[in-house]
N, C-alpha and C positions, 0 to 999 in steps of 0.2 A: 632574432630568435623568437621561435614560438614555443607557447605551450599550452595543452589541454587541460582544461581546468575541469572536473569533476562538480558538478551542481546538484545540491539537493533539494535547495527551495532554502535550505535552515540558515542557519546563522555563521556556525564554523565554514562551509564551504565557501561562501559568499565571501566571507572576510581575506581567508586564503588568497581567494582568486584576486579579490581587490588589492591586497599585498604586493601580490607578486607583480601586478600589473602598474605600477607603482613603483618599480625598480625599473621600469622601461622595458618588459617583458611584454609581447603580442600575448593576450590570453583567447584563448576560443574555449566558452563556457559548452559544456555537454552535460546533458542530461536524461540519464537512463529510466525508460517506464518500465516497471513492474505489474506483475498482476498484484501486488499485495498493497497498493496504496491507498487509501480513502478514496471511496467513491464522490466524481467532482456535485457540488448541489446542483439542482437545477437552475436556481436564482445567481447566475453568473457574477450579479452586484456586490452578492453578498462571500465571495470567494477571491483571493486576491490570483491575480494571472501570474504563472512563473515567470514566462516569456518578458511580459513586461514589468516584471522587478528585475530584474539579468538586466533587459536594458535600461529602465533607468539609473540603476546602480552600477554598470561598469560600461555599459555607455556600448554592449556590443549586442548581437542577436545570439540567442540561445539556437545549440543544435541540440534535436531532443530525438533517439533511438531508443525501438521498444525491445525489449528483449524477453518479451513475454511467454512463448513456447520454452524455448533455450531453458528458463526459469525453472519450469516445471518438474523439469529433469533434477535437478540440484534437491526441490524438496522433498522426493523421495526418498533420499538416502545422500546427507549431502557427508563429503568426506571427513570433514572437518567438525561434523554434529554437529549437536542445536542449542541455542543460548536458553534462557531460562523456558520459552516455549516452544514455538514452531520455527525462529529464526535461526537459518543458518548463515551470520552472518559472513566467518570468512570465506565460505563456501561463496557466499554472494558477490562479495568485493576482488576475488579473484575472477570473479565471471566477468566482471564491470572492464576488470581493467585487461584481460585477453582481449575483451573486444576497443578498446581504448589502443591497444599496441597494433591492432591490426588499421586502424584511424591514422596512424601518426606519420606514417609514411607520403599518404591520401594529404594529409592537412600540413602535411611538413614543420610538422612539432618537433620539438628536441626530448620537452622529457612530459611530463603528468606532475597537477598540482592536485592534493586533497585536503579536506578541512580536519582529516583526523586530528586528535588533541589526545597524547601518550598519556592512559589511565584513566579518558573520561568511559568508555564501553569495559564494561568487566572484561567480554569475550574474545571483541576485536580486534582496543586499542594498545591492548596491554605490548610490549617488548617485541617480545616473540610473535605474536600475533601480526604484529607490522610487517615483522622483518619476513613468514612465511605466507603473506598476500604479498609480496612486491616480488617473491623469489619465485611462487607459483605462478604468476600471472608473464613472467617472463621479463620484465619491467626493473630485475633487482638494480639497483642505485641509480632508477630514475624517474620514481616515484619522490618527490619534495612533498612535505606536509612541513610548510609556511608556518602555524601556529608553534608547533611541539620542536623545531628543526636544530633547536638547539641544544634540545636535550636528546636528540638521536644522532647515529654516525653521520657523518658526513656524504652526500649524496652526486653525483657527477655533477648536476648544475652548480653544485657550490665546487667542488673541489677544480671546476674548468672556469670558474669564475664569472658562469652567466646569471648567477647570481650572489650577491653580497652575505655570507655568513651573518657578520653582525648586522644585517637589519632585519634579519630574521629571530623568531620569537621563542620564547623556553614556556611556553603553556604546558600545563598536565593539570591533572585531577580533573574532578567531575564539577568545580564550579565554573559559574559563568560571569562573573563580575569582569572579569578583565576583557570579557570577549563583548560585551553591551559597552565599556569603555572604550576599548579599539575601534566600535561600529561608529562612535560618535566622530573619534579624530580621522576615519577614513568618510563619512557621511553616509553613511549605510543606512536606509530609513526601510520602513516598511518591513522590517523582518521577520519572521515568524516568530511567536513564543516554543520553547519545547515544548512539543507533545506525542513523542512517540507516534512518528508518520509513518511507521510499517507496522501495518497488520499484525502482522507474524509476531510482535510481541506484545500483543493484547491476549490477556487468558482464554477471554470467552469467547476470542476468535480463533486460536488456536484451535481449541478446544473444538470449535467446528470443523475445523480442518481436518485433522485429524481421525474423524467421525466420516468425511468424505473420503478421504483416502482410505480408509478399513471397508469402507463398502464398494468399493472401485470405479468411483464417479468423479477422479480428479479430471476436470477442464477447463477450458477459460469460463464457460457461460455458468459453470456451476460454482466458482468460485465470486464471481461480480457477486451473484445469489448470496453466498454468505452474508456479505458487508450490509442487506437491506432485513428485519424485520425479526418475528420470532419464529425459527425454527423448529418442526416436530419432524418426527422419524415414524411413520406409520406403519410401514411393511419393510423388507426388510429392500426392497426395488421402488418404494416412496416416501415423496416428500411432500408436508406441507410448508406455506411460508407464511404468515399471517402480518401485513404491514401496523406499524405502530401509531399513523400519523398519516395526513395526507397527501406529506412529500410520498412518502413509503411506498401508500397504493398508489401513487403515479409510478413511480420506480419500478414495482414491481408489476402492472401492466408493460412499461419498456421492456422490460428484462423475459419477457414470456416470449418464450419461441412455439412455434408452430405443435399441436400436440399435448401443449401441457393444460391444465385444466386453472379454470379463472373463478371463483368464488367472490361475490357483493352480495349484499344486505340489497334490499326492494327500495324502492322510490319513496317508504314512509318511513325508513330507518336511517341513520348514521353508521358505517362502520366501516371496516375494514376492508380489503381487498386482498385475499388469500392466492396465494398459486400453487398449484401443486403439479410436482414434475415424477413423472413415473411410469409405474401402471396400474392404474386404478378402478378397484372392482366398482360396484354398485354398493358395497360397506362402505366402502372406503371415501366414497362420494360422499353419501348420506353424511358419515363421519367430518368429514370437511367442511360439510355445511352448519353438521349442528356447532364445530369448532367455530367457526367464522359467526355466528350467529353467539355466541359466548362473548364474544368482544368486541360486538354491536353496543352503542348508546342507550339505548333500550334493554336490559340485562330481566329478565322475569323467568320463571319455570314455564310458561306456555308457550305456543308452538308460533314459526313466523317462516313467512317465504323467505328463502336466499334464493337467489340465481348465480347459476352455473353453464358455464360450455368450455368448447374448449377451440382455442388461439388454432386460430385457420377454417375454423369450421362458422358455419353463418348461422345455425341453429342454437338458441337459448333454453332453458330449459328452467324449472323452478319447482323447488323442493320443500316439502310446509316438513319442517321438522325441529325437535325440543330445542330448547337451551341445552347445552353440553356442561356439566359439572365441572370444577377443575379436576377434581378426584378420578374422571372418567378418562382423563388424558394427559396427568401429568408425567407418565411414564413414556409417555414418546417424546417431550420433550427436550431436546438436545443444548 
């Protein structure tokens, strides 16, 4: 007997999987990419690898599917609305697992394992919530969620006996004492602390989002854009982005497509590296520059080159203009 195991990187999943896989179950870990996850840093040292936490913790290789367009659609209008910000979670978990039933056949699974724990998600985990992600995704009584399984109905792998009731778990609520206990007796090491790994329920990302979608700029390259620097909304068809750091203005030099315009402080400053994606007068340049030129090392009311052009083009060009006030542009701020 096989079964698809749902991966998130976090702790519930992992644990599940290693459960099950522990009763003498084949697991094959999967793992869905979204547009909505932390951008990975650049310093790969400093980031732990999915890939190789799956395998050295259940000893198999990770299958990792994007489902990043498909996504899109959902956070328009997802059916199931949205948790406390821009997350639709069962909107999301029923996408996961269509595309999981249409796998199972391909990978010769019997049923799907998930880390859910009944009551720790307000939105998702709750009763109901379980019961209508297994019933929409097509999946009803063969979704197992290993941690909570004993305080939900009974499920086809248990009630056909491909797997053991009693050595499945009665987890609920929002703590995790039991679930850092269980890591230790199954050896689960290197696991992530929570921290809210989707986007979509961070305020001030929502909060950008949402700003995207009203101006009609939802797509992949505009959303990567979100996750780096501080946003302004200058016209009602531009954007600037002003990096905070100088991962950031690496980041956002990557993230510049062809067209968009590139804002640096001169060879005697320290600063930022601006992008602005639009369409952009000769104000709106000038404006960009004295912005970016605000949040130089060098902060004074007198005047200083920036340079500017724009991503594809071979020509630079350089702008003597003031210090920008906050007062002058806190109202585009997003």
């Amino acid at each position: 007997m096989k079964a698809i195991a749902l991966v998130s990187g976090g702790l519930d999943s992992i644990l599940a999987a290693k459960l099950v896989k522990e009763l003498g179950i084949e697991v094959i870990p999967l793992h869905f990419t979204i547009p909505f996850c932390h951008r990975a840093k650049k310093d790969a040292s400093s980031t732990r690898s999915l890939p190789k936490f799956i395998l050295d913790n259940l000893g198999v290789e990770l299958k990792e599917i994007g489902i990043k367009d498909t996504y899109l659609e959902i956070i328009k209008k997802p059916a199931h609305g949205f948790g406390s910000n821009m997350n639709p979670c069962i909107d999301c978990k029923i996408l996961m697992l269509k595309h999981v039933k249409e796998l199972m056949k391909e990978l010769d699974a019997g049923f799907v394992i998930t880390g859910e724990v009944l009551g720790q998600r307000p939105m998702s985990q709750h009763r109901q919530a379980l019961s209508i992600i297994a019933k929409k995704s097509g999946l009803e009584g063969l979704v197992l969620r290993p941690l909570s399984a004993q305080l939900l109905d009974e499920t086809i792998p248990e009630k056909e006996g491909w797997v053991s009731r009693d050595k499945l778990l009665n987890f609920g609520g929002r703590g995790r004492l039991e679930q850092v206990k269980l890591a230790g007796v199954l050896g689960i090491k290197d696991f992530a602390q929570p921290a809210g790994g989707c986007l979509l329920t961070d305020p001030e990302f929502a909060k950008r989002l949402k700003e995207l979608i009203d101006h009609g700029e939802l797509d992949l390259d505009n959303i990567e854009l979100l996750k780096v620097g501080r946003h302004l909304r200058l016209a009602q068809n531009a954007k600037l982005v002003v990096g905070r750091n100088e991962g950031e203005n690496e980041e956002l030099m990557d993230l510049a497509k062809d067209g968009d315009h590139l804002f640096m402080p001169n060879d005697e400053m320290a600063g930022p590296t601006s992008l602005g994606r639009g369409v952009f007068s000769d104000e709106l340049i000038k404006l960009s520059c004295a912005i970016t030129f605000r949040y130089c090392d060098i902060n004074s009311s007198g005047k200083n080159d920036i340079i500017w052009h724009r991503k594809g083009g071979e020509n630079k060009s350089s702008l003597n203009v003031p210090f920008a006030k906050d007062a002058e542009f806190a109202g585009f701020r997003i």
